[in-house]
C-alpha positions in Angstrom: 61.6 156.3 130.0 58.6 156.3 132.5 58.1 157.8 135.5 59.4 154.9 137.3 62.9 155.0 136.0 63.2 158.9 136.8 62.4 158.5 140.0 64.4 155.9 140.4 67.4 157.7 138.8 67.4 160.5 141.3 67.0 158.1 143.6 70.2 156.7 142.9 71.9 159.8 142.5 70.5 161.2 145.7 72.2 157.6 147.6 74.8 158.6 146.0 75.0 161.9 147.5 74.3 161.1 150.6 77.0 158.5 150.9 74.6 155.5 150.6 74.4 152.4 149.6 72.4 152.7 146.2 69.7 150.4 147.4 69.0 152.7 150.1 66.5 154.7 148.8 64.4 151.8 147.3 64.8 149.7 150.8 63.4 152.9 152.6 60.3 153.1 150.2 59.7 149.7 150.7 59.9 150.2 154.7 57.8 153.2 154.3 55.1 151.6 152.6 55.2 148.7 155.2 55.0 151.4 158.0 51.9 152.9 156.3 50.3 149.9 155.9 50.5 148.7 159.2 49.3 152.1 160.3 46.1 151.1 158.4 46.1 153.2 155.7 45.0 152.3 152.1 47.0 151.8 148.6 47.0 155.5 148.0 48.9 156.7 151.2 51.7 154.3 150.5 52.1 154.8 147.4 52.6 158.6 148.6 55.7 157.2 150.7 56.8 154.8 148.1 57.7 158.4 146.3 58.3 160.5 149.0 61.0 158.2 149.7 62.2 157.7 146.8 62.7 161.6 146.2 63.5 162.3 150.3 67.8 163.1 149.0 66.8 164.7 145.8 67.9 168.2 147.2 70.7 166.9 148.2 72.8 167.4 145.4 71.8 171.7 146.0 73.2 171.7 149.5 76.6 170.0 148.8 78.4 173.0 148.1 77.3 174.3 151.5 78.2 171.1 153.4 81.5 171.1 152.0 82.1 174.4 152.9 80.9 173.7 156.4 82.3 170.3 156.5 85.0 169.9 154.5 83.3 166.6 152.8 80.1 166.5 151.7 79.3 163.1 150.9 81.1 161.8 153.9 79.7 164.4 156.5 75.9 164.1 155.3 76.3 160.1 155.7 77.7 160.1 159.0 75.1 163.0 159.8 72.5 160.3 158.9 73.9 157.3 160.5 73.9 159.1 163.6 78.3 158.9 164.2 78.9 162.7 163.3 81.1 164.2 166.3 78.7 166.8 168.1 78.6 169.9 166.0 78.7 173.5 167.8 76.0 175.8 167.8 77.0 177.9 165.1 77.5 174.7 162.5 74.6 173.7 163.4 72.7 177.2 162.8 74.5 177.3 159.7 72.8 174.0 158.9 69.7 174.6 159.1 69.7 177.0 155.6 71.2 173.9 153.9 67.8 172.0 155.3 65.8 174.6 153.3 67.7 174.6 150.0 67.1 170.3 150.5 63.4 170.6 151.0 62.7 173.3 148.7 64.0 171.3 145.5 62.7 168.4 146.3 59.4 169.8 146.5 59.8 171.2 143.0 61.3 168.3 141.6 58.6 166.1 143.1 56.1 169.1 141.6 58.0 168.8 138.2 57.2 165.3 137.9 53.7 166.0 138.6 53.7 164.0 141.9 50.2 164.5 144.2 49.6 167.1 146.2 50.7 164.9 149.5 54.1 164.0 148.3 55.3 167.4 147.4 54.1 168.7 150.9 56.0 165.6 152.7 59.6 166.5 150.5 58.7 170.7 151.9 59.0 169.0 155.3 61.1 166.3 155.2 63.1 167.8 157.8 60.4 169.0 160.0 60.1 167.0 163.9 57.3 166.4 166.1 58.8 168.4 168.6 59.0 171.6 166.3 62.3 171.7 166.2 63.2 171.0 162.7 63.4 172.9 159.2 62.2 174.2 157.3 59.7 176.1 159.6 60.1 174.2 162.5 56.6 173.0 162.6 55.6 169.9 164.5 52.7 167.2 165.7 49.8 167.5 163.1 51.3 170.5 161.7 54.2 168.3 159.7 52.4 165.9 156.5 51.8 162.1 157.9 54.2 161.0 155.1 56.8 163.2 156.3 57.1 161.2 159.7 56.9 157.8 157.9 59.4 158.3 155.7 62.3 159.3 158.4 61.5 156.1 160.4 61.6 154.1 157.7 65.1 156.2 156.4 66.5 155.5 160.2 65.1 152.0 160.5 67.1 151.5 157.0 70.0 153.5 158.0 70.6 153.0 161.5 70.2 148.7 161.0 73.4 149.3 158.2 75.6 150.9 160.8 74.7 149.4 164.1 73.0 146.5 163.9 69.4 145.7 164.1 69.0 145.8 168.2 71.3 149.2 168.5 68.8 150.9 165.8 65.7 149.8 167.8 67.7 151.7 171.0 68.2 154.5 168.8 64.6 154.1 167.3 63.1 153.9 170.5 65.2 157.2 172.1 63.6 159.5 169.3 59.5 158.6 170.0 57.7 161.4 170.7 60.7 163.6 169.7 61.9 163.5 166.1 58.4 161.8 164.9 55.5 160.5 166.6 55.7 157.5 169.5 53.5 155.1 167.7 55.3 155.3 164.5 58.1 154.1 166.2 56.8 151.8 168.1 55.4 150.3 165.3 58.6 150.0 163.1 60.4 148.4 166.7 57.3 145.7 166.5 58.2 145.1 162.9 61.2 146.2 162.2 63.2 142.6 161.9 60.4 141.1 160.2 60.3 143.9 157.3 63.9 143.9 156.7 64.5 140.1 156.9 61.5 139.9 153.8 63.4 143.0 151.9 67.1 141.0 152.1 65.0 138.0 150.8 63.3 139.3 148.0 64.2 142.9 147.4 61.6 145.5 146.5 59.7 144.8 143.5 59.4 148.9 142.5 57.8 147.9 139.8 54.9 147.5 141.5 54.3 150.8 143.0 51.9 153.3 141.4 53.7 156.6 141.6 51.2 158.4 139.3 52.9 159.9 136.6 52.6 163.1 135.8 53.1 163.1 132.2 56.5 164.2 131.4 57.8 163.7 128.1 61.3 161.6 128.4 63.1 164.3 127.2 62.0 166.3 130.0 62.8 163.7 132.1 65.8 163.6 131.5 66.9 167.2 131.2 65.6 167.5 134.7 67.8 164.3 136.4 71.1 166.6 134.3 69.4 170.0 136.0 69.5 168.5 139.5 72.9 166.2 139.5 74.5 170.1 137.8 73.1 171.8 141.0 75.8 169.8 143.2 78.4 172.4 141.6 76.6 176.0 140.7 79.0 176.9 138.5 78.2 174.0 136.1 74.9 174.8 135.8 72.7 174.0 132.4 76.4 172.2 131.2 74.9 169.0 130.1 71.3 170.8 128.4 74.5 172.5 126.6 76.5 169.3 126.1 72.9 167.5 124.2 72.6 170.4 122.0 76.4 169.9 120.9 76.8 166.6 120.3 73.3 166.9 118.4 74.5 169.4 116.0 77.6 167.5 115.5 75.7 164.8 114.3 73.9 166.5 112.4 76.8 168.0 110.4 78.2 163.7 110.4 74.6 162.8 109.1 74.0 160.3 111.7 70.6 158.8 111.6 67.7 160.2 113.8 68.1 157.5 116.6 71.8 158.2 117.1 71.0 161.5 117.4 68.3 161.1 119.7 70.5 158.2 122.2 73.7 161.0 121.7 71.2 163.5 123.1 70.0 161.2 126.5 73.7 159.9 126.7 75.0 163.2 126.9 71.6 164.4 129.3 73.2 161.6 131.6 77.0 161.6 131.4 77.2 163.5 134.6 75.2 161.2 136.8 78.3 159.8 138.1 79.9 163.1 139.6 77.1 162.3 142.4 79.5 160.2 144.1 81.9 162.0 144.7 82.7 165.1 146.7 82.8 168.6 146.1 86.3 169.4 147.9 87.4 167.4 144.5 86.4 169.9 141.6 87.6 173.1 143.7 91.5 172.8 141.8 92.9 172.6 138.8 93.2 168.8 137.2 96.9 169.7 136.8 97.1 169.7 141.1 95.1 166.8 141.6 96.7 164.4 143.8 96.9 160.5 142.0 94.4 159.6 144.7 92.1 162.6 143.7 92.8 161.5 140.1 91.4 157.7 141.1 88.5 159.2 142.0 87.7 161.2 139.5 87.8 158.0 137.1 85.1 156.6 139.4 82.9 159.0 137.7 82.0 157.3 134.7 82.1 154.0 136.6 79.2 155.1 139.0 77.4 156.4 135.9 77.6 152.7 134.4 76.2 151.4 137.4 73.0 153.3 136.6 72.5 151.8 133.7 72.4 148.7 135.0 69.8 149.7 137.6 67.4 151.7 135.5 66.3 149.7 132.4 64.9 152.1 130.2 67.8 154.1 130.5 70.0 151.6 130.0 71.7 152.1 126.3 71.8 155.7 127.1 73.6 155.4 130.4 75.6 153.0 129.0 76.8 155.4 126.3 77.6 158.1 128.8 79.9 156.0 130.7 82.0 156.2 127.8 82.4 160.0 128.1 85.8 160.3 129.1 87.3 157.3 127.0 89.9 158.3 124.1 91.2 156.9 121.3 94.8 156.4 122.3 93.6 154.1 125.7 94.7 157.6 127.8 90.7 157.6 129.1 89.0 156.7 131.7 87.1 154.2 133.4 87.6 151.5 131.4 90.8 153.0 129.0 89.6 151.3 126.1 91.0 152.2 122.7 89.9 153.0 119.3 88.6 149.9 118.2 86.1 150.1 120.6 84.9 153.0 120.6 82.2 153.7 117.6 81.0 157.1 116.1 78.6 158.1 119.0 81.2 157.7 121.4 83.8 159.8 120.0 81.1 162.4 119.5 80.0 162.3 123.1 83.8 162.2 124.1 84.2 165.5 121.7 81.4 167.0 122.4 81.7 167.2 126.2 85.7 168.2 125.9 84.8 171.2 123.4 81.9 172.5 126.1 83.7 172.2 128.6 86.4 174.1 127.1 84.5 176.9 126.1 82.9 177.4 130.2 84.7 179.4 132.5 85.9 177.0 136.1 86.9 178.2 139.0 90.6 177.4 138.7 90.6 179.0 135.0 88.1 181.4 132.6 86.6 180.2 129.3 88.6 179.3 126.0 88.1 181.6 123.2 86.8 178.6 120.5 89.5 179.6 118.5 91.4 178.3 121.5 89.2 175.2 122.5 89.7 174.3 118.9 93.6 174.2 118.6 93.4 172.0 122.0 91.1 169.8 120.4 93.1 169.5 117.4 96.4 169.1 119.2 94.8 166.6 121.4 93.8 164.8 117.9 96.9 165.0 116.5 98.4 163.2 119.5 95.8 160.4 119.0 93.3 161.0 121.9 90.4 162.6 119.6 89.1 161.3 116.3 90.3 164.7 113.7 86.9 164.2 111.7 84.7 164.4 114.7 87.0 167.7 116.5 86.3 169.5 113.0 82.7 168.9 113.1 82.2 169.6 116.7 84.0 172.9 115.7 81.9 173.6 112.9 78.4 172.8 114.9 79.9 175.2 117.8 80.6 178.2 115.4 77.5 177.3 112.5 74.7 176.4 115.1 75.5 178.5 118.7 72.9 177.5 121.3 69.8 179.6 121.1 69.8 182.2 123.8 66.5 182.1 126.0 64.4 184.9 125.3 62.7 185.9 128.5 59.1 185.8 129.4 58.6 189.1 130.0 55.6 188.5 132.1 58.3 186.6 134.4 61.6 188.0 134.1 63.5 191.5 133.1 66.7 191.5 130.9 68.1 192.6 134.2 67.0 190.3 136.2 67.8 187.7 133.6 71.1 188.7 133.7 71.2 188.4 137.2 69.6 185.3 137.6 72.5 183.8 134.7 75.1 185.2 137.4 73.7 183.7 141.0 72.7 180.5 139.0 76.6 180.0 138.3 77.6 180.9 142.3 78.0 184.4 142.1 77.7 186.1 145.3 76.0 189.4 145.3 78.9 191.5 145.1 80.4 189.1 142.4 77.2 189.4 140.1 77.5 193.6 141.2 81.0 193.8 139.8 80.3 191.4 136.3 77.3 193.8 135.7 78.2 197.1 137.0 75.7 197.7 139.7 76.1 198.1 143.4 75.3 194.9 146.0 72.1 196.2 147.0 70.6 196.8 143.7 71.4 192.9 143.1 69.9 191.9 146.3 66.6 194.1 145.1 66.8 192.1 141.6 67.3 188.7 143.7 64.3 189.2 145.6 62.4 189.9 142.5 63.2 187.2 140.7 62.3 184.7 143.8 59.2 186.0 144.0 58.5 186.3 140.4 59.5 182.3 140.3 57.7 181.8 143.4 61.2 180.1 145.5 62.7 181.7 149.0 66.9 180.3 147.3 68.7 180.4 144.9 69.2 176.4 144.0 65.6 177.1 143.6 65.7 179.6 141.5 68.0 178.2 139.1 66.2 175.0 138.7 63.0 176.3 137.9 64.6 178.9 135.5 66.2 175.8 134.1 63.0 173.8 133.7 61.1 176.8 132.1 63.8 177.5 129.7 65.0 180.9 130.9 67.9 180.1 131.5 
């Protein structure tokens, strides 16, 4: 996997988050290079917005939780947000939005810093939000004060956007009504002049990505990947670190099968991407109990594995893996889901993936139920077997990896974190609110809100999204 392909893949999980189509993000880059270009500006600079854009919705998946609260959908709010049909929101909703803003910009400044993006990307995604007329997020900066990139990619993101929903000569209206406001007047004037022409050429011949130069950072694939998991996991807190858990699983349980070293290793990147899928679709969804999902909530559920399919066929380096994690949910008795294939054809990595993911998730406390002892996880699993859903040999290794090879607990850095503030962080990473995390450990509210400020400025981050990320990415957590 290169550089490339991540980017790509949050690109498509961020679309998907935002209610886009999953071109989106590639047809923005492309107009945001085009923008810069015109501008006058060399190779470098548009390469900058080739990966700005790319990355612009990568916080997006940190913020749902709050949008759903807000708005009661997530996906669907954000997208009409974008295409500019939201009903008018109140004062309050919109004050309340403007902490969501910061969560956004602050992750996908570190992812884009994770990646090892330059200098001039990472400071566009820390503004991305910002408007030349100061009033924006996160600081409500404005004119020179906001990165050039920043500006370029939300015309190009509107031009893209606004084309979709209202045709080409409404969007230059709507273009036209923010110069001088929301970015500067000759950026805009500037996409109106070449607006038709850029986006006839891109329905022609769609953006060759291939041929950007996004300056990789060096990230092993690995790494890579754990980070795409990290970020799609940050949509619900609670399931934070679930599919770094998930790999280490269905690794083990290879190991105790004897698999050889490259099913191992595509069992590891299947399971690193199994969750992609959950981008698309919304929060409101995975607040109940499957047993009081609707049918309708249940059809969209199965569209999880389904969206995760569709990024293998985007992202070719990740394309076997993907592949294999859109088999997650399958079982052996048809009962599965997307596809409800049977036994015959599903192999030995599938049923481990299957296993593996069904005996973690068992064993993780959700919001409509606590943790399974793994005595209990493992008498559903073998019930589940018995009734021809699970492959027995697989449930009994699975067992044996969980209670033989437990995932090593982080030790923490103790130039970075306390064991108290370790434990807190392990609480507000999963939700918690203050007084939640106060109860679990026995403290009061303030002394967590002392530890919480701590640990932000020990990790350098002003949320808690943040926060939990990073402690992801340096193994802390």
């Amino acid at each position: 996997m290169d550089l490339t392909d991540a980017v790509l893949a949050l690109a498509f999980v961020g679309d998907l988050s935002m209610g886009r189509a999953t071109d989106h993000s590639r047809r923005t880059a492309e107009l945001a290079g085009l923008l810069t270009a015109a501008e006058g500006a060399g190779d470098n600079e548009q390469n900058h917005a080739h990966a700005a854009a790319l990355l612009r919705w990568s916080g997006c998946t940190a913020n749902a939780s709050g949008f759903a609260d807000l708005l009661g959908d997530d996906i669907a709010s954000r997208a009409a947000m974008m295409a500019q049909t939201l009903p008018p929101l109140d004062a309050h909703t919109q004050a309340m939005i403007v902490p969501l803003a910061v969560i956004h910009c602050e992750i996908s400044g570190e992812v884009a810093a994770t990646l090892g993006m330059p200098q001039e990307v990472i400071a566009g995604l820390r503004h991305i939000f910002e408007r030349y007329d100061s009033r924006g997020a996160p600081q409500g900066l404005g004119g020179d004060a906001v990165p050039r990139v920043t500006y370029r990619v939300n015309v190009a993101s509107d031009l893209e956007i606004l084309s979709r929903t209202h045709g080409r000569e409404q969007a230059m209206i709507l273009l036209r009504a923010e110069a001088g406001t929301k970015y500067p007047a000759d950026l805009a004037e500037l996409a109106i002049a070449h607006g038709s022409h850029w986006l006839d050429g891109m329905d022609a011949i769609p953006p060759r990505v291939t041929d950007w130069d996004l300056q990789t950072g060096g990230l092993e694939r690995s790494s890579q990947l754990t980070l795409l998991a990290d970020v799609v996991e940050l949509k619900l807190p609670w399931l934070a670190g679930h599919s770094r858990r998930v790999a280490n699983l269905a690794t083990q349980c290879a190991n105790v099968l004897g698999l050889q070293t490259a099913e191992k290793d595509m069992l590891r990147d299947a399971a690193l991407l199994h969750g992609i899928g959950r981008a698309a679709l919304p929060n409101q969804l995975w607040k109940t109990s499957p047993e009081q999902l609707s049918s309708h909530q249940w059809e969209q559920i199965r569209l999880m594995p389904y969206w995760t399919s569709r990024a293998a066929s985007q992202l070719p380096s990740l394309k076997l893996a993907a592949e294999l994690a859109s088999y997650a949910y399958e079982r052996l008795d048809g009962s599965g889901y997307f596809r409800g294939v049977t036994g015959d054809t599903l192999g030995t990595t599938h049923r481990v993936l299957a296993t593996a993911i069904a005996l973690q998730t068992l064993i993780e406390a959700r919001p409509w139920r606590r943790e399974h002892t793994l005595q209990q996880a493992a008498q559903v699993l073998r019930n589940e077997a018995n009734a021809g859903g699970f492959d027995a040999d697989i449930v009994e290794a699975a067992i044996i990896a969980v209670s033989g090879h437990p995932p090593p607990r982080p030790v923490p850095d103790s130039a970075m974190l306390s064991p108290r503030e370790l434990e807190v962080l392990r609480q507000i990473s999963l939700g918690a609110s203050n007084k939640e995390t106060a109860r679990a450990l026995g403290i009061s509210p303030s002394t967590v809100g002392t530890h919480v400020e701590s640990i932000f400025r020990k990790l350098n981050c002003a949320t808690r999204a943040a926060a939990t990320l990073k402690a992801l990415t340096a193994g802390v957590l």
